[in-house]
Every structure is written in structure tokens, then in C-alpha cells.
C-alpha positions in Angstrom: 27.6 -45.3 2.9 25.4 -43.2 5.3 28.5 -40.7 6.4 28.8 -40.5 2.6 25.5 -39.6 1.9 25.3 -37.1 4.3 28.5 -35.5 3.5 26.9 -34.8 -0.1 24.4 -33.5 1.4 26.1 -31.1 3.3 28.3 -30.2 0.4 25.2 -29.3 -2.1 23.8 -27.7 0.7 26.8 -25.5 1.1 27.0 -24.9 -2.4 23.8 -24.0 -3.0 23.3 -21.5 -0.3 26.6 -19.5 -1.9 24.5 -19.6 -5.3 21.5 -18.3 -3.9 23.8 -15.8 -1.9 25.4 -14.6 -4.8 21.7 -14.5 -7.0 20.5 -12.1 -4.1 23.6 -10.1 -4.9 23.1 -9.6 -8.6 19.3 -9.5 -8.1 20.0 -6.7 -5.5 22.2 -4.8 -7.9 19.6 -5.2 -10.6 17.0 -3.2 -8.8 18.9 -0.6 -7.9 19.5 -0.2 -11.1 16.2 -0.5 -12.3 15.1 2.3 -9.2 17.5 4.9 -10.6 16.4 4.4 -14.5 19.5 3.7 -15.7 20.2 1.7 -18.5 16.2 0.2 -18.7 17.1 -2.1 -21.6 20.3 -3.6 -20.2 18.6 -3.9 -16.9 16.0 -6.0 -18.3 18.9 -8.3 -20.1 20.4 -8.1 -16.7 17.1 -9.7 -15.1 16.5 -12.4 -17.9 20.4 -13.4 -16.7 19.1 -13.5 -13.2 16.7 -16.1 -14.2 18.6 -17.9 -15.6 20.8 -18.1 -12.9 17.9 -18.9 -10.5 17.4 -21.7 -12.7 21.0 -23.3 -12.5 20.7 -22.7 -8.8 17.2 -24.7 -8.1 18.7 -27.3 -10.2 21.0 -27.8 -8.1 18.2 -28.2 -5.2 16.2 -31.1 -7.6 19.8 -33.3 -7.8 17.8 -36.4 -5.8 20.2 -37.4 -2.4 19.2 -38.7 1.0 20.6 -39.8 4.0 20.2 -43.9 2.8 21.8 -42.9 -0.6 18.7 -43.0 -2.1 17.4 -40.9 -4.4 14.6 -38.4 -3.3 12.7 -35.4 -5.0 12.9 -31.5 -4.0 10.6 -29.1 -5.3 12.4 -27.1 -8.4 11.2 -23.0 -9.4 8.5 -22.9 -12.2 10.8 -21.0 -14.4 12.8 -23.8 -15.0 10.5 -26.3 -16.0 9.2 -23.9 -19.3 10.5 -22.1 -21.9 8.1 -20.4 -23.6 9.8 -17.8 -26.2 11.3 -21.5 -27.9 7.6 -21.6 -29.5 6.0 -19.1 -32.0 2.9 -20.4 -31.6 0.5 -17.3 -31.0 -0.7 -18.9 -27.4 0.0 -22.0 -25.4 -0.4 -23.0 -22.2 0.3 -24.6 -19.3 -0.8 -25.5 -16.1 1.2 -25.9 -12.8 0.6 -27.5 -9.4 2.6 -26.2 -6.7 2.5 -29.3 -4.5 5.6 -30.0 -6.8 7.4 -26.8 -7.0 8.4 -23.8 -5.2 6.5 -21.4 -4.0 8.7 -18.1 -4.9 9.1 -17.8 -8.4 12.0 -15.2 -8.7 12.2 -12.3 -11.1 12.2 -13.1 -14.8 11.6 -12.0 -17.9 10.4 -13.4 -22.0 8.7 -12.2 -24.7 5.6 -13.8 -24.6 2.6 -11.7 -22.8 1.9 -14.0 -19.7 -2.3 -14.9 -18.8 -1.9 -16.5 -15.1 -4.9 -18.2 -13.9 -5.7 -19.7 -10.4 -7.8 -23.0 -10.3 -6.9 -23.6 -6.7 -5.7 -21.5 -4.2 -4.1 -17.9 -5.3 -0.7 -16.8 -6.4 0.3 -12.8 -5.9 2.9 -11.2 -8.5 4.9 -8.4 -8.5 5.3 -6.5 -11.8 5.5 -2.9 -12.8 5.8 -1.9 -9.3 2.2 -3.2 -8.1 1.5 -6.7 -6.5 -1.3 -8.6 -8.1 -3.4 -11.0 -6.6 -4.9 -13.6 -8.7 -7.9 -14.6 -7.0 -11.1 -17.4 -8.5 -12.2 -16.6 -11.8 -9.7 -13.8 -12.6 -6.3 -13.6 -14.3 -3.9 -11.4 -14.1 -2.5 -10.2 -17.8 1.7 -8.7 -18.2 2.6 -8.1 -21.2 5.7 -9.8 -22.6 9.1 -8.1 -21.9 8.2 -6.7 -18.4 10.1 -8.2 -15.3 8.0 -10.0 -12.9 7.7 -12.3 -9.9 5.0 -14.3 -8.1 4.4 -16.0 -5.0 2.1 -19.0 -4.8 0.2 -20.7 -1.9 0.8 -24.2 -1.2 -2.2 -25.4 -2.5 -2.3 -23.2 -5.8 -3.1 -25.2 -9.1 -2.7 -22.5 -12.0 -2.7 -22.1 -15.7 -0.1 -20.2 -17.9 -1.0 -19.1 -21.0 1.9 -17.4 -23.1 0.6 -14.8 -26.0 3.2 -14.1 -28.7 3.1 -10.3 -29.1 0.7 -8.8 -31.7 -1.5 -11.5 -32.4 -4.1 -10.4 -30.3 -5.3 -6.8 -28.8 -4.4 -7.2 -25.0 -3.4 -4.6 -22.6 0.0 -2.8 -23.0 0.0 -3.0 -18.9 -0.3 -4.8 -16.5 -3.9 -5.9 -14.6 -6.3 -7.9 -13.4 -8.9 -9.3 -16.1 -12.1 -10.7 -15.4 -12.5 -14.3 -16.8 -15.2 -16.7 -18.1 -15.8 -19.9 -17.9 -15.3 -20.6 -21.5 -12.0 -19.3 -21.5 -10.9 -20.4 -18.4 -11.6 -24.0 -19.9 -10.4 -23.0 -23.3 -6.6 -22.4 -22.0 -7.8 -25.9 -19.9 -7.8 -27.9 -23.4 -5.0 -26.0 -25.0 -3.0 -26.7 -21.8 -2.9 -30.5 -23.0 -1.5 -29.4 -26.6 2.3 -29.8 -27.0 4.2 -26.3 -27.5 4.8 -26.9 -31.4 1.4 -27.8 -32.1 0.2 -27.5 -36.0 -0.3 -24.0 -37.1 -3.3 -24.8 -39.0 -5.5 -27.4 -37.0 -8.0 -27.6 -33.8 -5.1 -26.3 -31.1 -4.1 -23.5 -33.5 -8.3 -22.5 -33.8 -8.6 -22.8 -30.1 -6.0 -20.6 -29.6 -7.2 -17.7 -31.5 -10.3 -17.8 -30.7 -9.4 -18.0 -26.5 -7.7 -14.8 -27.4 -10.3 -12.9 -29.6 -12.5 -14.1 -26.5 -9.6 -12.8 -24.0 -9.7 -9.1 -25.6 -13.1 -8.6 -24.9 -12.4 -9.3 -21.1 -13.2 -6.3 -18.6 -10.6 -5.2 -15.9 -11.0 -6.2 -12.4 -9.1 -4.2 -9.6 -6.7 -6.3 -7.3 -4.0 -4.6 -7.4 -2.0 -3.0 -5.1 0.7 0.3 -6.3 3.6 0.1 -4.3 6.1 2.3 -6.0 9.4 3.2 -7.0 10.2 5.5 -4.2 12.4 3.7 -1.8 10.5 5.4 1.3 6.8 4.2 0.3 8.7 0.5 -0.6 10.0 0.4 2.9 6.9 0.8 4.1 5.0 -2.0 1.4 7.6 -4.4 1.8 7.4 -3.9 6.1 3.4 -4.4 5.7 3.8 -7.3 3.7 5.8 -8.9 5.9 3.6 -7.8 8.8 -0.1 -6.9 7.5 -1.3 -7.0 11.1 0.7 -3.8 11.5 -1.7 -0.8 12.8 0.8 2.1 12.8 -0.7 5.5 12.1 0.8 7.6 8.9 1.8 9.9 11.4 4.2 6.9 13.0 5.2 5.4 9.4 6.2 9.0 8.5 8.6 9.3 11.5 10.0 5.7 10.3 10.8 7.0 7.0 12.4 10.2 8.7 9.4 12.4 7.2 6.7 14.6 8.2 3.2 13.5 8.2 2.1 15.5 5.8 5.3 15.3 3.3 4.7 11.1 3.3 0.7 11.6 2.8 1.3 13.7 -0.6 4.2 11.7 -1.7 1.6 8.4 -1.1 -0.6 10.1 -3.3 1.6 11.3 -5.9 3.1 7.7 -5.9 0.1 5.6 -5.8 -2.8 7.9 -6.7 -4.6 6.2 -3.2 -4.3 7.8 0.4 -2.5 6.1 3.1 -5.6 4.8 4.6 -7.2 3.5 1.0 -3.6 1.9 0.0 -3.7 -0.4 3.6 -6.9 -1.2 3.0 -6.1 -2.1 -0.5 -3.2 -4.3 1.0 -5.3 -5.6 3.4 -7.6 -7.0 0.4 -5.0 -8.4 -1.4 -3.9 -10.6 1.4 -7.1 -11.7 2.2 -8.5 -13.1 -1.3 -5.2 -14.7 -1.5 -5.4 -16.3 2.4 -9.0 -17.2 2.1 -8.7 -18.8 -1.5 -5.8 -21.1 0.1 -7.8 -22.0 2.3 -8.0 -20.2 5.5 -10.7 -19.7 8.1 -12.5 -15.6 8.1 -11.2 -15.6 11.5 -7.6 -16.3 11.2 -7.1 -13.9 8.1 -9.2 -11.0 10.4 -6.6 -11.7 13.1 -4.1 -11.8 10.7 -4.8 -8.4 9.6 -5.1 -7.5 12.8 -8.8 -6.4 13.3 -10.4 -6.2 16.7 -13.2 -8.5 15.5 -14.4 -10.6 12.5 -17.5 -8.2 11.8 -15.0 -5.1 11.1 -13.0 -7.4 8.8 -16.5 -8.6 6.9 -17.3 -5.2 7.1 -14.3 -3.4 5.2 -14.3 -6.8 2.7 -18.1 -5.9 1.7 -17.3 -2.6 1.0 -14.7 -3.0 -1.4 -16.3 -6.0 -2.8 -19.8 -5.8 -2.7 -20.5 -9.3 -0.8 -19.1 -11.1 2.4 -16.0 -13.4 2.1 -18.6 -16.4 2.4 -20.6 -15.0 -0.8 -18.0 -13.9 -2.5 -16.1 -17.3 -2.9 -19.7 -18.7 -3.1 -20.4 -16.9 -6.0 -17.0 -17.9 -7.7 -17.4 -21.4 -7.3 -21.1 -20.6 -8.6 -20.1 -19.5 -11.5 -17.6 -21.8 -12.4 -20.0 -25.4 -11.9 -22.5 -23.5 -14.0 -20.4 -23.2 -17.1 -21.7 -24.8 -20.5 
């Protein structure tokens, strides 16, 4: 029985591996496609396929096996848990704890606009060639029909709420949106509704007025542009991996086989910030999203790779206005004082 059990295991190892091999094919593929603009429409089909894939395959990972033969439970993706576009309800939610899924949630698209909203920890998405950090009290907004991914910390709790297009006046882009408290506890309540609520009763007057309340919602900026241009997404995708990184532009634009001067006017033409201002913008997307989950100043100041923790405080003040420590104080401020 236990030769058995692990011989399954082996086998839907094995066969999930080759699907996942075969989804970073097609997904590679995709984005080529999508980095030449060709095709635009059938590239977005292309990526709803993807997903839908990515779904079959993390299936596969929640089949329960174990080495006594007894059934066990592996984490699953988010997208296959909820379809919203089988509702046309003008908003519903949901909320999410990642304790019980994965923490990649691969490209995908639907038709519903998408609110995503961090109650614990932080989740960072990639859409419309920027990465978005959703950090306390903030949400970030894209609008339905645009490909996206997201990336969630281990402790990250979030709400979902899915906007059927044209019911309400929300950004045509993608962004960051301040939130309140009431709506923040708004999509809270309408996160216990089923997804076929009534049209007319108290979910269906919740929901439009958490989205009249939603349009009225300022923009925030934690964002970070990271381009088309293969060169300048070398270099986003090498500092994500490695934020700690403290290569001049100078040493990034031999990398890229470019002159210094060439790379620091096509970073501006590409992402509107200078080399310098687009780090440090990277640099402050990491950090709301390490220090929401949970880690120390220090660690995320080494992670950057700062010489000390002042320089770190220093640089987050700036862009922020407050220290790490009153920043997050604030947040949590603002949130226990809500009616």
C-alpha cells in the first residue's frame, strides 16, 4: 500500500510538472505576442485559454494523496476557485486567505473590472505593464478585459470585488485607489452575499452604493512602470529578483549592450521616471509589501541593500511623508477608528 501510494505520487508529480512545462510554453508564446502587438484581441483570448489551463493544472496539485494512502490537502491557484463573469450582478465580492492557496496567481483574464483589497499582509500585480502593490487601506482598480497577474505574501487575507462594466464610473486604467473604511467594510458584508444575490434587495443596494462610494475615491501612487521594451524588462525582472542590486545605470546599460546615455532616455521615454527615481520606486514597492507581511525595518533595509536602516527610513519618508513605523501606524489608525 505505501509503494503504491508513493508511486502515485510520483506519477502526478511527473505529470504535473509536464503541464506546468507546457503552460510556461504557451504563456511564453503569449507575451511575445502581446510585446510585438500583434493580434491584441486574439492574444487576450489566447491568455483567458492560459488560465484556464493553469486551472486544469493546479487541479491536478489539490487531487488529495499521501504516502499512508491517505488523503491530504495542497494549496490550489485563486483563479480556480471563482468565476466571476457567470454572474451579472453589477458587483460582488469575495475574500481570499492565502494560508489556503497559492501564492502566484498566473495571468488571466474576465470581464468584470477587479477591486483587490489587502486586509492582511500585501499582494503585488502585474497589469498593463506596471506592478502594483496593494498595501493597508488601498486597493488597486483594473478594469475588466485587461490581462493580469499577482503575487501574494503568505500571510495576505484579501477581498475581491468584481464590477460588471458600466454600472459605475471607475478608471478606464489601471491604479492604485485610496480606500475608506466604509467601503473597505462595505465589500466586507457583500463578501458574505452569494453571487446570484436578488437584484432588488439589501446586497443589490449595498452594492451600488459601495460603488457610487468607490468613484469618488482619489488615486494613490504605488506603482511601478516597467515597460514593454524587452531591454528595460530585463532589467525590472533582474531587480525583482534581486532588489539588493546596486549597479550603476552606467553598468545596467553595458548589460543590456547600450550606452549610458541611450538606456537613460529610453528609461524615460518608457517610464516617464529616471533610472534613479524608477529604483527607488521599486525599492518602495517591495518594501510596503515586505513590511505589511510582516517583516522587521531592518531585514527589508538589508534586503534592499542599504548600508544602514536610517538611509532606508530616510528614502521611505521622502516618498511617503512618514517613517515605516508611522506609516503602518497610521493605517491601522485609521482602520480601528471606523464608524
Amino acid at each position: 500500500m505505501k509503494l503504491l501510494a508513493e508511486n502515485n505520487i510520483a506519477s502526478a508529480s511527473a505529470f504535473t510538472v509536464g503541464l506546468r512545462k507546457t503552460w510556461e510554453i504557451i504563456s511564453a508564446i503569449a507575451d511575445r505576442a502581446f510585446s510585438i502587438d500583434l493580434f491584441a484581441d486574439d492574444t487576450m483570448l489566447m491568455r483567458a485559454s492560459i488560465a484556464a489551463l493553469q486551472g486544469q493544472v493546479n487541479s491536478v496539485f489539490c487531487q488529495k494523496i499521501s504516502k499512508s494512502g491517505q488523503s491530504m490537502r495542497l494549496s490550489r491557484s485563486a483563479v480556480s476557485v471563482f468565476d466571476p463573469d457567470l454572474t451579472d450582478r453589477p458587483a460582488i465580492a469575495r475574500q481570499l486567505d492565502f494560508a489556503d492557496h497559492e501564492a502566484e496567481v498566473p495571468m488571466h483574464v474576465h470581464r468584470k473590472g477587479q477591486l483587490i483589497l489587502a486586509l492582511h499582509g500585501a499582494v503585488t500585480c502585474t497589469a498593463d505593464n506596471e506592478i502594483w502593490i496593494v498595501p493597508p487601506n488601498c486597493g488597486v482598480w483594473i478594469p475588466g478585459g485587461v490581462p493580469h497577474s499577482a503575487r501574494a505574501t503568505a500571510n495576505a487575507r484579501l477581498n475581491y470585488l468584481f464590477v460588471e462594466p458600466g454600472v459605475a464610473t471607475l478608471p478606464e486604467d489601471c491604479c492604485t485607489l485610496s480606500i475608506s473604511p466604509m467601503i473597505g467594510e462595505m465589500v466586507e458584508r457583500l463578501a458574505q452575499e452569494p453571487a446570484d444575490y436578488p437584484l432588488e434587495g439589501h446586497a443589490s443596494r449595498l452594492a451600488r452604493v459601495a460603488l457610487d462610494e468607490l468613484a469618488e475615491m482619489p488615486r494613490e501612487r504605488f506603482n511601478l512602470p516597467i515597460s514593454r521594451h524587452p531591454k528595460i524588462r530585463a532589467i525590472a525582472d533582474a531587480l525583482t529578483v534581486e532588489p539588493s542590486d546596486r549597479s550603476t545605470s552606467a553598468e545596467w546599460a553595458k548589460r543590456v549592450a547600450m550606452s549610458e546615455r541611450s538606456l537613460a532616455r529610453l528609461m524615460v521615454r518608457e517610464t516617464g521616471l529616471t533610472f534613479g527615481r524608477w529604483r527607488q520606486q521599486l525599492h518602495l514597492v517591495v518594501a510596503l509589501r515586505e513590511l505589511a507581511s510582516g517583516a522587521t525595518v531592518q531585514n527589508v533595509a538589508a534586503e534592499l541593500g542599504y548600508d544602514s536602516v536610517n538611509a532606508f527610513i530616510t528614502m521611505f519618508k521622502k516618498a511617503l511623508g512618514s517613517t515605516p513605523a508611522q506609516y503602518f501606524a497610521q493605517r491601522r489608525a485609521t482602520r480601528l477608528t471606523a464608524p
